[in-house]
C-alpha positions, -999 to 999 in steps of 0.1 A, spaced: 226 210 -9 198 206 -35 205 167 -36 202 165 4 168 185 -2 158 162 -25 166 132 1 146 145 22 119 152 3 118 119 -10 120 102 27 92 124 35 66 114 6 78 76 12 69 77 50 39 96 42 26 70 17 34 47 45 18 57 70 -15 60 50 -13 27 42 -6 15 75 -38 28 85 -52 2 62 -68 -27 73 -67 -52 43 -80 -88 51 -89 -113 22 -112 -141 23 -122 -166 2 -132 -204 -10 -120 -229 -39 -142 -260 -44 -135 -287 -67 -167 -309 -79 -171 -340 -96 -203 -353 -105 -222 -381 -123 -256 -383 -135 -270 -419 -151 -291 -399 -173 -286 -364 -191 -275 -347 -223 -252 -321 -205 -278 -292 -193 -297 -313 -164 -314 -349 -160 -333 -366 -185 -360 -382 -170 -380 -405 -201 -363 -425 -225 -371 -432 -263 -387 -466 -272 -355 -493 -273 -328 -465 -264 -306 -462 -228 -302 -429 -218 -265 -417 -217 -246 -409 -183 -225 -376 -180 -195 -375 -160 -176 -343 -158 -155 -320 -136 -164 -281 -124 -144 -256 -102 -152 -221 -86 -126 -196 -71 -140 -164 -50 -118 -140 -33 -133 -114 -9 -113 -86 -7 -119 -62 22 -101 -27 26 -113 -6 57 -101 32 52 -116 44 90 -143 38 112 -163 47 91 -156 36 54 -149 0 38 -145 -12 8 -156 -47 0 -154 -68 -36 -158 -104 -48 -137 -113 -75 -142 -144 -92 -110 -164 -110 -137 -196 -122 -171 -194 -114 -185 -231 -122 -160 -240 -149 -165 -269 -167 -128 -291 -167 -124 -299 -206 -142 -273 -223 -116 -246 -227 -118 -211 -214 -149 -201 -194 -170 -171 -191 -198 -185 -172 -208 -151 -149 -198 -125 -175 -226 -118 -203 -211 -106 -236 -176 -120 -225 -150 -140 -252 -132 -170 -243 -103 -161 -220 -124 -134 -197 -122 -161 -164 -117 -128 -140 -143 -108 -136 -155 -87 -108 -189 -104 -89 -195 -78 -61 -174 -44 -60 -194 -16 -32 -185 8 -8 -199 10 28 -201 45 46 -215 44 82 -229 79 83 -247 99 106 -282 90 92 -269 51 90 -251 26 69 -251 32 31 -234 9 8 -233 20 -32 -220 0 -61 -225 -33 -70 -241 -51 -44 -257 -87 -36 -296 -83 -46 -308 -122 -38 -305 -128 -5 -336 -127 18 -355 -144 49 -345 -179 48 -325 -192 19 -359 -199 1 -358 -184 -32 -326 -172 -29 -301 -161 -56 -264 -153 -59 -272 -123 -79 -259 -89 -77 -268 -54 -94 -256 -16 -90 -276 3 -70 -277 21 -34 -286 7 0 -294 24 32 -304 14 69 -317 48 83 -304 47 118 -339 74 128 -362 45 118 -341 19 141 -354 16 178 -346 -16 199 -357 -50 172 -368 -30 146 -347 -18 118 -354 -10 80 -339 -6 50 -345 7 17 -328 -1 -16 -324 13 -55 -312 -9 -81 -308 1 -114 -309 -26 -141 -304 -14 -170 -290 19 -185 -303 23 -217 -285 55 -229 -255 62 -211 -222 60 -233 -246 43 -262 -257 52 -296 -293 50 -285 -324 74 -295 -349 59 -268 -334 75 -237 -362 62 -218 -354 26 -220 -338 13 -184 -348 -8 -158 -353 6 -124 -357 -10 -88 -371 0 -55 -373 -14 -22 -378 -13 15 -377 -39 42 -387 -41 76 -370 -61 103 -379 -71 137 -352 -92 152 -347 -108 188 -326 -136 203 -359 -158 202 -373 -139 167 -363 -132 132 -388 -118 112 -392 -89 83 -418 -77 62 -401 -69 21 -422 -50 -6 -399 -48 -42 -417 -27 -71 -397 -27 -108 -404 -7 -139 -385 -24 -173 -390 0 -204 -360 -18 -222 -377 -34 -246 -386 -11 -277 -418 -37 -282 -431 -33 -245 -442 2 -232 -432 -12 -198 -433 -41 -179 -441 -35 -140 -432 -63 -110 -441 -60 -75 -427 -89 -54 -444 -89 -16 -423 -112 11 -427 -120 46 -404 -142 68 -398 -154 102 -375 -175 124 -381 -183 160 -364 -208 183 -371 -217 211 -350 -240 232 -333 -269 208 -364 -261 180 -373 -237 159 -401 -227 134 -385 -207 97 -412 -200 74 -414 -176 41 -444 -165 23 -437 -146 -12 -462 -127 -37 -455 -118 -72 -476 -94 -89 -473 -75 -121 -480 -66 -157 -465 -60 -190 -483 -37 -211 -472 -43 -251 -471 -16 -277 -486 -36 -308 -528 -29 -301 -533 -66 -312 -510 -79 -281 -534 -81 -250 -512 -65 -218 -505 -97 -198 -509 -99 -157 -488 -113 -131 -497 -132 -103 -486 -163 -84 -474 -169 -50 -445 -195 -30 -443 -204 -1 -420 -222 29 -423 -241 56 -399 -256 80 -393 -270 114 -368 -287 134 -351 -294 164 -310 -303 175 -306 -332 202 -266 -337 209 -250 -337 175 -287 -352 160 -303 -323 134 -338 -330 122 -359 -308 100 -389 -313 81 -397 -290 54 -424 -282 29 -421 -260 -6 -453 -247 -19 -451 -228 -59 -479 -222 -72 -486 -233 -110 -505 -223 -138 -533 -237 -153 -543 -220 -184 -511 -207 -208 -532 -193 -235 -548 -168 -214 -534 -132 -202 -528 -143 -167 -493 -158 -157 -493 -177 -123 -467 -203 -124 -447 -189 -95 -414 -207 -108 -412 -185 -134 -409 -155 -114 -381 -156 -91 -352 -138 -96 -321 -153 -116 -336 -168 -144 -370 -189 -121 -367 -219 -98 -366 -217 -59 -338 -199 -57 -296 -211 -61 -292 -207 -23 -314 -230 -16 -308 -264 -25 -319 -292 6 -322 -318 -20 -295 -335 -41 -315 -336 -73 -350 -317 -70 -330 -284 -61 -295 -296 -69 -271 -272 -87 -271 -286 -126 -298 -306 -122 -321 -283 -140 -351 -293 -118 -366 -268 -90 -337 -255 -87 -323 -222 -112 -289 -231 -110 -264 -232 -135 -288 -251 -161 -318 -230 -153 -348 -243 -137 -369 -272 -156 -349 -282 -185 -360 -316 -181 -388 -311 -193 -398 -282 -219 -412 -259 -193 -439 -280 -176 -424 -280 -144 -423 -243 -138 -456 -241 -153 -469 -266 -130 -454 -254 -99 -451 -279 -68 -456 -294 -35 -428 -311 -20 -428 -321 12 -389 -334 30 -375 -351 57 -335 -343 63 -313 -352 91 -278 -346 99 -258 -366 126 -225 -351 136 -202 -381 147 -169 -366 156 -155 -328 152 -144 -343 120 -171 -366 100 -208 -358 95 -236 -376 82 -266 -366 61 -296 -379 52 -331 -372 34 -363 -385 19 -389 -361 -6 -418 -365 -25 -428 -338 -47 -459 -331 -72 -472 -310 -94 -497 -277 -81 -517 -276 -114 -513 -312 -129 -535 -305 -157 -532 -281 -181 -568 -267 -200 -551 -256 -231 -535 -294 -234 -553 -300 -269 -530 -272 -284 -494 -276 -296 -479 -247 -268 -452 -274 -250 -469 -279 -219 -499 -304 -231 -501 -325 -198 -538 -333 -195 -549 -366 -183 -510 -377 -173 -503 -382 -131 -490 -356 -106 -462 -370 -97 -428 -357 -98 -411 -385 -74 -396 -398 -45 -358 -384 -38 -337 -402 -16 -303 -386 -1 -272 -396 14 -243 -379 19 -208 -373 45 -186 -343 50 -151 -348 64 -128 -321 75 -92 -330 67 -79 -299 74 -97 -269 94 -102 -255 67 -102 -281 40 -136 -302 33 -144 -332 14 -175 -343 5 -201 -367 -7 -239 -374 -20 -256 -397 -35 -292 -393 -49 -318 -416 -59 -350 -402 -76 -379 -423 -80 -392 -404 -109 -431 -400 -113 -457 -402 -136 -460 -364 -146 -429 -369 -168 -448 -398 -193 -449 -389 -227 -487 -397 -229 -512 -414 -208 -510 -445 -232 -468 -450 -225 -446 -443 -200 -413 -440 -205 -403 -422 -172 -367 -432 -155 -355 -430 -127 -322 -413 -121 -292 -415 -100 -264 -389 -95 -232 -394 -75 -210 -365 -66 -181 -355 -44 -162 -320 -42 -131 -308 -21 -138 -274 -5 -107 -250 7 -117 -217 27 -93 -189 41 
């Protein structure tokens, strides 16, 4: 009797677990892309873009992949958890185990978790807590595949009609929890709150960001404040996308003899465009403001300032080379932004005007092309006659002339191959003096084979 008991009970916790989980709704997506690229002249972190008196510049080949997986769990109605996991993020074919993604990490830690958060649709509105995406914004200007733990909320009483908001904490670093640490006070906290106004004909929002960083033990604190405004509108087969970012801020030093140093710089986009039959046409223009002076207390050079290490942002990359990923250009991606050249770059800031068009030939094959120039903001520098590694006086403005081709084909529905080639003009800015120039110019194939599910 005690046996059939036990049966019973057994059958009855199994079919309980099982209808729980059949209440589950567990979908998974996800993307593996495959890239090969080569660039006529580099050293392995970006472009080079002068050469040495009587020496070629060396070409780098090489191979790079990136797995995501998107796991989504919905409990009810009401609660979801959502993760990104990431098996190879950017891996580099030939150079052993990777831990590109995961600061700290030993060779051999490929898995790591990139976005893990849950989302509650409550009665005030939707909150989502953990570790959550904290780049994306507007348009894809400035832009970064970033993430940090903090809270989100979208109060459903300050939602009528277009208008929503949200408000967001982030908190950066913890600088006593679970370590030996006698300066409790050193963390890095985040606070923000966005408005939104959004239409069929209108996308717009208004985004004010303040931070407060006491982890240094030599800096009392360092404070940002990053002020955004967007807006989309499209009308017809056109439409208008523009983005205007502020950065503000100081850093206030411990040490009496260190002067407190101020923040201020702003970016800016602009962008329109218009679809005729499977023709796309855009012309855009990218505005970062440079700095003129290094040796003073004031830090303008925009490029410096945006999140994920500077550039325009990792989501945003229109050009092959100026904003390609690697390149180490405009562009913060994997290299960082402006290793081509010691800092002068983001120092300088830039005006860069494009002209990109996409022609969609079948359901299968499309077409793209583009033309740039770009320059520098603040060409000349007034501290050049001192050895600080961003002595430009006296050389041109020029960055280039970019020029873009590339072709996507689907061979599956969900398989995609690709390829670009670029061709940058490179400018005068880039001489090593006024008396020689030893600019090149610089090419860069690539192709990559993209799988989505």
């Amino acid at each position: 009797m005690k046996k059939i008991l036990s049966a019973v009970a057994a059958l009855g916790l199994v079919a309980g677990v099982a209808t729980t989980a059949a209440a589950l709704d567990f979908s998974v997506a996800g993307t593996y892309s495959a890239t090969g690229n080569y660039l006529s002249d580099s050293n392995g972190s970006g472009f080079i873009v002068n050469e040495a008196v009587n020496i070629d510049n060396a070409s780098d080949a090489y191979w790079m992949h990136t797995f995501a997986i998107k796991p989504t769990m919905t409990v009810n109605d009401n609660i979801k958890m959502i993760s990104e996991m990431r098996l190879a993020d950017n891996n580099v074919w030939g150079q052993g185990d990777s831990t590109n993604g995961v600061a700290g990490a030993t060779n051999g830690t490929d898995v790591y978790v990139h976005r893990l958060y849950m989302q509650y649709m409550s009665p005030i509105g939707k909150i989502q807590l953990g570790r959550l995406s904290a780049g994306p914004w507007g348009t894809p200007f400035l832009d970064n595949d970033s993430r940090a733990n903090g809270v989100k909320i979208w109060p459903s009483a300050l939602a009528s009609g277009p208008w929503s908001t949200y408000f967001n904490f982030v908190k950066g670093v913890e600088g006593d929890a679970q370590v030996a640490n006698t300066a409790s006070s050193n963390d890095t906290d985040s606070y923000e709150a966005r408005v939104f106004y959004k239409t069929d004909a209108l996308n717009a929002g208004i985004r004010y960001n303040y931070s407060n960083n006491q982890a240094s033990s030599a800096v009392s604190s360092t404070h940002n404040t990053i002020m955004g405004l967007y807006g989309v509108y499209k009308m017809d087969n056109y439409f208008v996308a523009t983005e205007i970012v502020g950065f503000g801020g100081s850093t206030e030093f411990d040490a009496v003899a260190t002067p407190d140093v101020d923040r201020s710089a702003t970016a800016a986009l602009l962008e329109v465009g218009g679809t005729f039959d499977n023709l796309s046409v855009a012309a855009a223009y990218v505005y970062a403001e440079g700095d003129d002076n290094t040796l003073d207390n004031d830090n303008n050079a925009a490029l410096f300032m945006t999140g994920g290490g500077g550039g325009t942002g990792t989501e945003f990359a229109p050009l092959y080379i100026l904003t390609g990923r690697g390149m180490g250009c405009l562009n913060s991606d994997i290299n960082g932004a402006d290793n081509i050249s010691g800092g002068d770059v983001a120092t300088a800031g830039t005006h860069t005007f494009a002209l990109l068009a996409d022609y969609k030939t079948s359901d299968r094959l499309s077409l793209h092309a583009g033309i740039a120039y770009a320059m520098a903001d603040e060409e000349v520098n007034s501290n050049a006659g001192v050895a600080i590694g961003t002595s430009y006086l006296n050389r041109g403005d020029e960055y280039g002339i970019e020029y873009d081709l590339g072709a996507a084909y689907k061979l599956l529905d969900n398989l995609t191959y690709e390829a670009h080639f670029a061709y940058l003009d490179t400018g005068d800015f880039f001489q090593a003096s006024t008396a020689v120039d030893n600019t090149t110019s610089v090419t860069l194939m690539s192709h990559s084979l993209t799988m989505t599910f």
